[in-house]
Rosetta silent file (secondary structure, phi, psi, omega in degrees, C-alpha in Angstrom):
SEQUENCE: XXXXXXXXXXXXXXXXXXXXXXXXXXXXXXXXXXXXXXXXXXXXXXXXXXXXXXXXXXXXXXXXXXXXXXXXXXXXXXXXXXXXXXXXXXXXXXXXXXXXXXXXXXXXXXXXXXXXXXXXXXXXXXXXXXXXXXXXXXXXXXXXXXXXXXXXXXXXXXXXXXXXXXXXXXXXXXXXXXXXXXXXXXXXXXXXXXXXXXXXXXXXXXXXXXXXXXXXXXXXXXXXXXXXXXXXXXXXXXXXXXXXXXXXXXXXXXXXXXXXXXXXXXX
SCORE:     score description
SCORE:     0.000 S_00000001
   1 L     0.000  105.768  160.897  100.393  125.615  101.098 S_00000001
   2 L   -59.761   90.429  156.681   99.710  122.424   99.197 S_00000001
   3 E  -114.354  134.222  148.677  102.878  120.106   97.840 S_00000001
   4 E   -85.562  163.942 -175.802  103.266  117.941   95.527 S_00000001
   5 E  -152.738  178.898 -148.101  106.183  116.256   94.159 S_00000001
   6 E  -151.732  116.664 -160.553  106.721  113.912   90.903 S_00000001
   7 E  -148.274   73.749 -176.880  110.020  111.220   91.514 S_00000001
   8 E  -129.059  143.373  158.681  110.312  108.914   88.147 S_00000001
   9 L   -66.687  138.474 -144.434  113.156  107.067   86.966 S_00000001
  10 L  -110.446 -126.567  155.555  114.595  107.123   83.650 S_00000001
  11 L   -67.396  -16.549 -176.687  116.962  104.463   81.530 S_00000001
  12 L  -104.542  172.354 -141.456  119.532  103.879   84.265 S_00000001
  13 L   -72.991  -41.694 -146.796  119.021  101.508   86.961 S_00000001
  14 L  -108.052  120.782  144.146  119.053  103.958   89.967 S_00000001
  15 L   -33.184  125.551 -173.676  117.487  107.720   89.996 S_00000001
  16 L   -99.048  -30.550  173.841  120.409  109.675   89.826 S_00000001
  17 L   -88.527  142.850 -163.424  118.039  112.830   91.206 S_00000001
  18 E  -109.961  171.420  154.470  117.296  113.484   94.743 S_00000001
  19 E  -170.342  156.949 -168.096  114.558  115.738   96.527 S_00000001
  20 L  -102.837   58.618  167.610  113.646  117.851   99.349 S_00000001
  21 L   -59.644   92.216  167.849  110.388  118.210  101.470 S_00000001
  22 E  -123.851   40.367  162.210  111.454  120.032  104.856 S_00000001
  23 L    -6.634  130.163  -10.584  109.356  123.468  105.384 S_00000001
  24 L   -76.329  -19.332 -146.949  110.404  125.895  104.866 S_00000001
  25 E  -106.925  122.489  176.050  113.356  124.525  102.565 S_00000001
  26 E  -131.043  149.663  175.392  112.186  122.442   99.366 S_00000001
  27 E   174.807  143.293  165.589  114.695  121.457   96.344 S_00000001
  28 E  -114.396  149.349 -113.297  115.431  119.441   93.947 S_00000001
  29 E  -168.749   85.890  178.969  119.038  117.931   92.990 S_00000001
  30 E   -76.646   87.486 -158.078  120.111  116.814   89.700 S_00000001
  31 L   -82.836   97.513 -177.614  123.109  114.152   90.099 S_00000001
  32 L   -89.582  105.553  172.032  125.192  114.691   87.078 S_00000001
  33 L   -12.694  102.905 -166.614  126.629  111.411   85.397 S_00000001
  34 L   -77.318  154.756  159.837  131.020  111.401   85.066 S_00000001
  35 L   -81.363   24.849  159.868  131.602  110.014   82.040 S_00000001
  36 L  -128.668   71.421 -156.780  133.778  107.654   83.953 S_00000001
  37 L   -30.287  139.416 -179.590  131.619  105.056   85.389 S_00000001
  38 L  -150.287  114.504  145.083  131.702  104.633   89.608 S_00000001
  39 E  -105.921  156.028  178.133  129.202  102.237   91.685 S_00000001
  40 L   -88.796 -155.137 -178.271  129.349  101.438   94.869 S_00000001
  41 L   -80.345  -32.011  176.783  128.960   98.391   96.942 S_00000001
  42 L   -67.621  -27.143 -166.441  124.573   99.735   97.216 S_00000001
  43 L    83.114   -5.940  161.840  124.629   99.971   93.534 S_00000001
  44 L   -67.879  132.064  166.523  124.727  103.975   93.639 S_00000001
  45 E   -82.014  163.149  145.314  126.317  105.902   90.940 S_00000001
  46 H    12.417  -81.386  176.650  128.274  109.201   91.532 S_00000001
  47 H   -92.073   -6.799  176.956  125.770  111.109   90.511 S_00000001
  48 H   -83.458  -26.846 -169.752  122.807  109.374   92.588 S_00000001
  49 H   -58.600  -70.289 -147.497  125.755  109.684   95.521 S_00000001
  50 H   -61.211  -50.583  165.948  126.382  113.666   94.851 S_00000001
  51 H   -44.470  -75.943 -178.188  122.456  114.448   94.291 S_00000001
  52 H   -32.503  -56.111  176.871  121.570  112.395   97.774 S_00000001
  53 H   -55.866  -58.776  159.551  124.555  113.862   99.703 S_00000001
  54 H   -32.901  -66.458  148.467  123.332  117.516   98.606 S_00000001
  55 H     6.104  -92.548  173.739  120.360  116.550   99.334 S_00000001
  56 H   -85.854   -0.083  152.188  120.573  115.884  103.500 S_00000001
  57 H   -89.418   -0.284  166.279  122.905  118.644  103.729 S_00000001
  58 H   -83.819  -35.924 -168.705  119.987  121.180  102.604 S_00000001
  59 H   -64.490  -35.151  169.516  117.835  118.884  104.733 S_00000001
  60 L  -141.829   49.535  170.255  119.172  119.742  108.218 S_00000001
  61 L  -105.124  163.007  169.985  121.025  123.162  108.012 S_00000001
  62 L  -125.275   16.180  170.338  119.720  126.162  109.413 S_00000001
  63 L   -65.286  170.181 -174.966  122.515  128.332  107.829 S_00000001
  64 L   -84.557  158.412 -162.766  121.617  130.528  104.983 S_00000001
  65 H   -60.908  -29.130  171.583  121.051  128.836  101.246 S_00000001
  66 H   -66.637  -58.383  179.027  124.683  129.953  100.228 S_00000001
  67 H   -71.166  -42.024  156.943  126.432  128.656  102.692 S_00000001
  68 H   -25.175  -74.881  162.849  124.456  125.568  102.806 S_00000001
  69 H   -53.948  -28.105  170.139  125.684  124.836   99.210 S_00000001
  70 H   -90.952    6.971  172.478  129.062  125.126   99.721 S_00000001
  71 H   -92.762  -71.763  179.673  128.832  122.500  103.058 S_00000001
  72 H   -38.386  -40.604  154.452  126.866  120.376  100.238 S_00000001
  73 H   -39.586  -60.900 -176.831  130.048  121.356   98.041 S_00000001
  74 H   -80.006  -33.572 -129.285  132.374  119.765  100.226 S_00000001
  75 H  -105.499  -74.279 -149.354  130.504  116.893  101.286 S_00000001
  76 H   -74.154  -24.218  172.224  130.936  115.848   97.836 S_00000001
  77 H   -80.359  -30.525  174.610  134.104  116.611   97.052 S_00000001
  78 H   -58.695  -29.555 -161.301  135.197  115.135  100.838 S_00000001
  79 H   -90.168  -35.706  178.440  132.887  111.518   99.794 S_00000001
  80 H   -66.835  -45.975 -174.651  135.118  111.359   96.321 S_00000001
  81 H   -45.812  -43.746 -161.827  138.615  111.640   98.085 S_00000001
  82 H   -46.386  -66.108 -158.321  137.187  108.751  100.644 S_00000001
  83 L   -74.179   27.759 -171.719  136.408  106.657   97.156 S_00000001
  84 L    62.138    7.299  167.752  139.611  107.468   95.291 S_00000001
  85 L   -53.897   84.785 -174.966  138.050  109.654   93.228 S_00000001
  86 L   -62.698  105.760 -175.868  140.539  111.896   91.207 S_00000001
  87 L  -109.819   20.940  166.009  138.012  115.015   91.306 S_00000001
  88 L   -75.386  -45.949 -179.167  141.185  117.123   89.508 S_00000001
  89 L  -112.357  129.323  176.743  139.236  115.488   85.995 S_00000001
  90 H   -19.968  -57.256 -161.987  136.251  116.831   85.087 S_00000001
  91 H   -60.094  -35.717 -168.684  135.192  113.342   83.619 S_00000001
  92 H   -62.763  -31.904 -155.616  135.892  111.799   86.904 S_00000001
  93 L   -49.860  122.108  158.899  133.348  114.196   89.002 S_00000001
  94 L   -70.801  136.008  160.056  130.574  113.150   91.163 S_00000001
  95 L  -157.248  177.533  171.454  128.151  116.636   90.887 S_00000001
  96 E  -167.484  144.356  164.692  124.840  117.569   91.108 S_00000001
  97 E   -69.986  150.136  171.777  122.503  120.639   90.085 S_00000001
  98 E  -124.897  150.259 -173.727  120.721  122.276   92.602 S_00000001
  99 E  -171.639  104.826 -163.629  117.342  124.701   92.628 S_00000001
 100 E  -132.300  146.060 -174.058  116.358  125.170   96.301 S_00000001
 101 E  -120.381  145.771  175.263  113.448  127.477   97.829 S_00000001
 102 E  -141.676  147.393 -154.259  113.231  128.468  101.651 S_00000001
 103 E  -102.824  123.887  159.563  109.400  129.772  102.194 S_00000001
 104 L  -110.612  170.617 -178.954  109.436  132.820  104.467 S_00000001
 105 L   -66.793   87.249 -164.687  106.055  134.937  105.186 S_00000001
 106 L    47.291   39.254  147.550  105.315  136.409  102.288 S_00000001
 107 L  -151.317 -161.757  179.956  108.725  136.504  100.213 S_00000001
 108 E  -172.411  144.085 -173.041  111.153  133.131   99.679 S_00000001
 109 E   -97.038  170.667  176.254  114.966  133.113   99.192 S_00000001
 110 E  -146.456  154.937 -155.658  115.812  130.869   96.029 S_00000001
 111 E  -145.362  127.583  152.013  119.465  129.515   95.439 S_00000001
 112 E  -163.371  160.661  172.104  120.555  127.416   92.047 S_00000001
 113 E  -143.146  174.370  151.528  122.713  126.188   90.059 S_00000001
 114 L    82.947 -131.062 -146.959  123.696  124.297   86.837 S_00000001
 115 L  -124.585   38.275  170.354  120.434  123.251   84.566 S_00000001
 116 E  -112.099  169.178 -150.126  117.594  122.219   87.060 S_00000001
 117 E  -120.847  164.145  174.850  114.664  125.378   86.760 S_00000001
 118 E  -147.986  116.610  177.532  112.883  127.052   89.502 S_00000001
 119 E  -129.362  145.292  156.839  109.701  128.733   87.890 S_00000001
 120 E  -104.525  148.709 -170.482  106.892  130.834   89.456 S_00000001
 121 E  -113.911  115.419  168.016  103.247  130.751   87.875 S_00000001
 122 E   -79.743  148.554 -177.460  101.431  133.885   88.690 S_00000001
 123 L   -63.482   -3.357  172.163   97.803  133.989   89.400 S_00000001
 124 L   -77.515    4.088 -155.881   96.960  135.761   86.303 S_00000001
 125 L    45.537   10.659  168.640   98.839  132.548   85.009 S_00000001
 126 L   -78.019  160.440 -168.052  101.697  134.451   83.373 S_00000001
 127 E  -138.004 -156.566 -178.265  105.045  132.677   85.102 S_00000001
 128 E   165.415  136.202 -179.685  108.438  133.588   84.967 S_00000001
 129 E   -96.061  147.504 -179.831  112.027  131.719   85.299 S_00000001
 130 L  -107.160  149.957 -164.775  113.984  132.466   87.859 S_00000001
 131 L    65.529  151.105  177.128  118.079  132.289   87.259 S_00000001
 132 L   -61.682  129.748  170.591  120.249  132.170   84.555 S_00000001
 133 L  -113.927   66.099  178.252  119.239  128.902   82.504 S_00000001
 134 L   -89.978  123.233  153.174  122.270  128.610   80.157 S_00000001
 135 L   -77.854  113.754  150.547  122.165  125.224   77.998 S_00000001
 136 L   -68.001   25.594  171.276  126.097  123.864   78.336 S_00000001
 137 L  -138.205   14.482  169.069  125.192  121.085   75.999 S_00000001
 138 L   -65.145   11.700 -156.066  123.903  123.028   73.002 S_00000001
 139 L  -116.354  -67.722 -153.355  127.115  122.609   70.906 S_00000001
 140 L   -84.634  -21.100  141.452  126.617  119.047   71.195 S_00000001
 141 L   -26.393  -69.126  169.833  122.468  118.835   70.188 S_00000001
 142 H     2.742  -88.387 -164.393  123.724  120.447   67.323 S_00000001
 143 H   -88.163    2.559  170.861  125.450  118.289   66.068 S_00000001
 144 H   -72.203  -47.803 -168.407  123.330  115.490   67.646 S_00000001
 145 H   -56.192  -39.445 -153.077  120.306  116.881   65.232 S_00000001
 146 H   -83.927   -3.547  175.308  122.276  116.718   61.918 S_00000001
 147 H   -63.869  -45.714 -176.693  123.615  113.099   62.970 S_00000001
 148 H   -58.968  -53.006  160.392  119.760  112.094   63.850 S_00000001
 149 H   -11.065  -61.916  148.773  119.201  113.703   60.560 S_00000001
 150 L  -114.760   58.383 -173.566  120.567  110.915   58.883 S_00000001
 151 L    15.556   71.689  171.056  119.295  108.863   60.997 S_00000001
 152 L   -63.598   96.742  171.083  122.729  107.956   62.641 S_00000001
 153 L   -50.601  173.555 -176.764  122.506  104.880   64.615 S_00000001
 154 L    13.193   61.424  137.607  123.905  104.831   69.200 S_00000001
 155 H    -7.687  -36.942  167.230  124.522  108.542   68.672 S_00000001
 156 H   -76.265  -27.458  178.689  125.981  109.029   72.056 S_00000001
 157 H   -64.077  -56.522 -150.683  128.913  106.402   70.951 S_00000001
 158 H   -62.121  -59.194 -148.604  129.756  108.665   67.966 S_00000001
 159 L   -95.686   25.516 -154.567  129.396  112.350   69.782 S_00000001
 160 H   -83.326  -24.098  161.803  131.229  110.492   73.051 S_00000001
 161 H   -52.531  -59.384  149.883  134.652  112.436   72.142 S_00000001
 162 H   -14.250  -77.819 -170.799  132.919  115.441   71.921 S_00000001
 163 H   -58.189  -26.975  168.387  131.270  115.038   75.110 S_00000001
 164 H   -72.563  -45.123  173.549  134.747  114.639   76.919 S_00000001
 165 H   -63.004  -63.218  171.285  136.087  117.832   75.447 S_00000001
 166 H   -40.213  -40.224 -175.329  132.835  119.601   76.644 S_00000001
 167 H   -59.539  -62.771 -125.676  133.336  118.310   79.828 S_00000001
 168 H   -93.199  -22.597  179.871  136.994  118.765   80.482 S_00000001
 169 H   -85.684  -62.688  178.677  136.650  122.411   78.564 S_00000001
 170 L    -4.210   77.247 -155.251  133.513  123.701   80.842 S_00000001
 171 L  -120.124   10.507 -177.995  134.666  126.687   82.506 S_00000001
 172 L  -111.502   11.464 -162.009  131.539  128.978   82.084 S_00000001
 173 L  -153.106  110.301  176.444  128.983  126.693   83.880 S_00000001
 174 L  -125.314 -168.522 -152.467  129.329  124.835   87.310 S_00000001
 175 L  -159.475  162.988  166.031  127.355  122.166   89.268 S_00000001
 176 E   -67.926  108.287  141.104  127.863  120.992   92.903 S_00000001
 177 L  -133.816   38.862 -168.857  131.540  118.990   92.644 S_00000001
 178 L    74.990    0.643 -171.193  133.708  119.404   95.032 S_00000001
 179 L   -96.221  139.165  166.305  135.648  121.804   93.243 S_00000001
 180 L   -72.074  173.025  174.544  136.660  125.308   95.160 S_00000001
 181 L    49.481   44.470  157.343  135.198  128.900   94.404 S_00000001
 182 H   -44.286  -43.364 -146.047  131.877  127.164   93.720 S_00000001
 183 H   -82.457   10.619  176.742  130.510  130.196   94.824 S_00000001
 184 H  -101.857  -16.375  156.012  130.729  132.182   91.559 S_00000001
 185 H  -101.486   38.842  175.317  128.344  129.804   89.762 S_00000001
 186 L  -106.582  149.040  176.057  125.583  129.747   92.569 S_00000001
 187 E  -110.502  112.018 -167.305  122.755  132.121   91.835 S_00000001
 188 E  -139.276  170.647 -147.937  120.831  133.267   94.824 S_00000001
 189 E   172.625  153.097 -172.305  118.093  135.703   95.498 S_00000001
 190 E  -142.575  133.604 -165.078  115.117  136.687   97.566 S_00000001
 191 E  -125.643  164.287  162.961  111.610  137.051   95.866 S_00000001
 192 L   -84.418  110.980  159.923  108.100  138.356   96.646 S_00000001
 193 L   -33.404  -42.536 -161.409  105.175  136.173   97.145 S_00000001
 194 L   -37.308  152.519  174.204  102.968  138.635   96.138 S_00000001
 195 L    56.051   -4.594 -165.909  100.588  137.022   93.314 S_00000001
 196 E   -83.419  128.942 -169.565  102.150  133.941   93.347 S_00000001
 197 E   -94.662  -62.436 -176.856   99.946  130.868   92.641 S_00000001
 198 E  -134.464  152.172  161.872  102.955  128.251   92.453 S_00000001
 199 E  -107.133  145.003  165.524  106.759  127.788   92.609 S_00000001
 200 E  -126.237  123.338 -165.652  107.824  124.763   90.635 S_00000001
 201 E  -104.143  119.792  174.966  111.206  123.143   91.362 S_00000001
 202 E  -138.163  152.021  131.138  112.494  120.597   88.256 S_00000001
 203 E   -47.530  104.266 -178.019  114.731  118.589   86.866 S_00000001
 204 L   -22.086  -27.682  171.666  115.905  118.967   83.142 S_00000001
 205 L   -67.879  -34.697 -166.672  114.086  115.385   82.513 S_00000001
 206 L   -56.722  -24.821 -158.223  110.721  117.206   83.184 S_00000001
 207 L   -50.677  126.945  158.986  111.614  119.877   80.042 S_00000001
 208 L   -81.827  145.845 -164.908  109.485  118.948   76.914 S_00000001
 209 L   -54.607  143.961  168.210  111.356  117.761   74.385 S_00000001
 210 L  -128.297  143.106 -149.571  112.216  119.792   71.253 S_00000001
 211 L   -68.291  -33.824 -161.052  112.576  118.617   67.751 S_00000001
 212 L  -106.636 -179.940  165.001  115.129  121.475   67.317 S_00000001
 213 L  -100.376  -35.911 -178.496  117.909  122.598   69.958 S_00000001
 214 L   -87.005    8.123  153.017  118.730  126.206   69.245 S_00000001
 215 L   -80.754  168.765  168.704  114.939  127.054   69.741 S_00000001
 216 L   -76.728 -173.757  177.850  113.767  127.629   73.127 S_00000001
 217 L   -95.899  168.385 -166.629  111.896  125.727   75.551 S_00000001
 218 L  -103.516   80.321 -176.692  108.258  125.602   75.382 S_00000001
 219 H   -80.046  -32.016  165.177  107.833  126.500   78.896 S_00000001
 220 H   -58.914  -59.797 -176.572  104.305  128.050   77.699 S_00000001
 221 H   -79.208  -70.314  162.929  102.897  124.434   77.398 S_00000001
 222 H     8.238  -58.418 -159.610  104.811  123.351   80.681 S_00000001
 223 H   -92.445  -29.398 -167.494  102.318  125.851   82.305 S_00000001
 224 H   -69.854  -49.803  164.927   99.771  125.190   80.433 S_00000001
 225 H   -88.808   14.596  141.592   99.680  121.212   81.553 S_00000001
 226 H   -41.879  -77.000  163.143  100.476  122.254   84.799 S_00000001
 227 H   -23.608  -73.145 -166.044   97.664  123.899   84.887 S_00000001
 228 L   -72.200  -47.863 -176.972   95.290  121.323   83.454 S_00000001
 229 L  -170.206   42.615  167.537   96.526  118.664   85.673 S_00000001
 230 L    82.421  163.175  136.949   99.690  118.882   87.786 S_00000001
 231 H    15.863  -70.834 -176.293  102.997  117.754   88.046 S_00000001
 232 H   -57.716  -35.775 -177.856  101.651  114.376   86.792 S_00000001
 233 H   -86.774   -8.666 -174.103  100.189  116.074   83.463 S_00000001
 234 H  -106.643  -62.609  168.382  103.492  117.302   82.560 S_00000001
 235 H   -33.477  -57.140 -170.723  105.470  113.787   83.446 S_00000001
 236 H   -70.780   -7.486 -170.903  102.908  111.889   81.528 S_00000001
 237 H  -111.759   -1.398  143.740  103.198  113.874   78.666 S_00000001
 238 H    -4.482  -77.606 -170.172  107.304  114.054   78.584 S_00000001
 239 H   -37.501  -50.841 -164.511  106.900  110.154   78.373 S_00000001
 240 H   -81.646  -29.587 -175.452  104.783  109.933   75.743 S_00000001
 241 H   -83.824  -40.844  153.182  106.344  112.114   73.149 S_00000001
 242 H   -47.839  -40.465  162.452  109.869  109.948   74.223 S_00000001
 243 H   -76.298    1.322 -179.808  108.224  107.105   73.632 S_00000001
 244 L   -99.564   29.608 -170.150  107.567  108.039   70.350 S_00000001
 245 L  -161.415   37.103  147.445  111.208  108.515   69.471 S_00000001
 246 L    17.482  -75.084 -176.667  113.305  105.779   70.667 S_00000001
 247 L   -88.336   11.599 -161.820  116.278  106.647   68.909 S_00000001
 248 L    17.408   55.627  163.996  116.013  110.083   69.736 S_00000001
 249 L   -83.093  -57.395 -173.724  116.065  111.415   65.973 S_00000001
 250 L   -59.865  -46.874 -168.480  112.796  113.557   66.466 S_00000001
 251 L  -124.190   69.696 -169.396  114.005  114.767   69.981 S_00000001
 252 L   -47.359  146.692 -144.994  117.333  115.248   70.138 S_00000001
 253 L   146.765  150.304 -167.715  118.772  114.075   73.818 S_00000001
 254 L   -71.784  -15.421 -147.571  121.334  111.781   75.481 S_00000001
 255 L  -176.340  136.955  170.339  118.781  109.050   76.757 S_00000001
 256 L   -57.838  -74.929 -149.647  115.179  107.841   75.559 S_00000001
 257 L  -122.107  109.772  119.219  113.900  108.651   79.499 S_00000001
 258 L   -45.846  167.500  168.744  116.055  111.022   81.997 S_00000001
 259 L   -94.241  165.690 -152.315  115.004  110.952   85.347 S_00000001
 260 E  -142.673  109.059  167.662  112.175  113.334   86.167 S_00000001
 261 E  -136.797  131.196 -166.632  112.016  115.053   89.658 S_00000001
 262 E  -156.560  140.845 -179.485  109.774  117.908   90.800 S_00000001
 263 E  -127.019  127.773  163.934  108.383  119.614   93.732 S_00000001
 264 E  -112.935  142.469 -178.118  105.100  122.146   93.115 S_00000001
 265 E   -80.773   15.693 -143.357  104.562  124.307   95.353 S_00000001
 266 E   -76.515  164.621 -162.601  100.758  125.721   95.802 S_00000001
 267 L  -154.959    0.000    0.000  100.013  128.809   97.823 S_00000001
């Protein structure tokens, strides 16, 4: 088994996403941003804490991936009480997404939650996502496109009420935060090997961008520059259509660059 992995930073100072090389256990860890700013004394955010903390508790359990996440659960909601962290409001929350693989002899269990992807590419090069992939922020793209539309200058200041009501309403979608009865939005699962060329573990920054929001993702070219040239062919070409949008009018999104973390898989 060959891996690679892909670890770039976006507009904010620190990677807020973490990742995991341990065989058998690989993942990646999406640290999602409170809208109620927290650094430490290190210069870590929240959400760089809650990915990283996830992180090393997938890193040395030998428990099964469910119960793992819910250790990883606590550890984040136990490091916000330490910091005063009222983890009662949404806004306040250190979290992080999770999409974790554990390689067994021809099958692999797979565990995730919130909006990072776990895809397999078959050798016939047909793929297939694994887990529910519900976008929670497609209410507010929406209404991001028709702002961008008229070419609406700092977009994010404008929608940022909005984005607190999504948060603080979000009862159909969870993320690692410290919150109890995590365990009805983890998605877990045991797969075959059979055919399998690659598993690819990502981060939402990897997704190519789309001019509209209520289409899908183009997951077909994802595979395609996979294909063509790795990890690396899919990162560089993210960038470039982001760098051609600035103001994200063309591509609606919160931030010119997310942070972009990925583990491939080759078999």
């Amino acid at each position: 088994m060959k891996v690679d992995t892909t670890y770039n930073k976006g507009v904010s100072q620190v990677n807020e996403d973490a990742f995991l090389v341990a065989d058998p256990v690989f993942g990646v860890f999406d640290g999602v941003s409170g809208l109620e700013p927290y650094k430490n004394e290190q210069g870590q955010t929240g959400a760089s804490i809650a990915s990283s903390l996830a992180r090393d508790v997938f890193s040395g359990s030998a428990k099964s991936l469910m119960e793992t996440a819910v250790e990883a659960n606590d550890a984040i909601g136990n490091a916000m009480r330490k910091n005063g962290i009222d983890a009662a409001r949404k806004t306040a929350q250190w979290a992080t997404t999770a999409s974790v693989v554990k390689i067994h002899d021809g099958t692999f269990d797979w565990l995730k939650i919130g909006d990072s992807f776990i895809m397999t590419i078959l050798l016939d090069g047909s793929f297939q996502l694994i887990g529910n992939n519900y976008d929670y922020d497609l209410e507010i793209m929406i209404l991001w496109q028709e702002l961008a539309q008229k070419q609406t200058e700092n977009i994010r200041d404008v929608l940022n009420d909005h984005m607190l009501k999504a948060r603080s309403g979000v009862e159909n979608f969870g993320d690692l935060n410290g919150e109890k009865g995590i365990e009805k939005f983890l998605e877990q699962g045991t797969a075959t090997l059979d055919d399998v060329a690659h598993i690819i573990l990502f981060t939402d920054g990897l997704r190519i961008p789309k001019k509209d929001p209520r289409q899908p993702d183009d997951f077909k070219m994802f595979v395609d520059l996979f294909l063509e040239g790795g990890l690396q062919k899919v990162r560089d070409f993210v960038r470039n259509q982001e760098i051609s949008d600035p103001k994200c009018w063309a591509y609606p999104r919160f931030k010119q660059h997310d942070d972009i973390t990925a583990v491939a898989l080759s078999f």
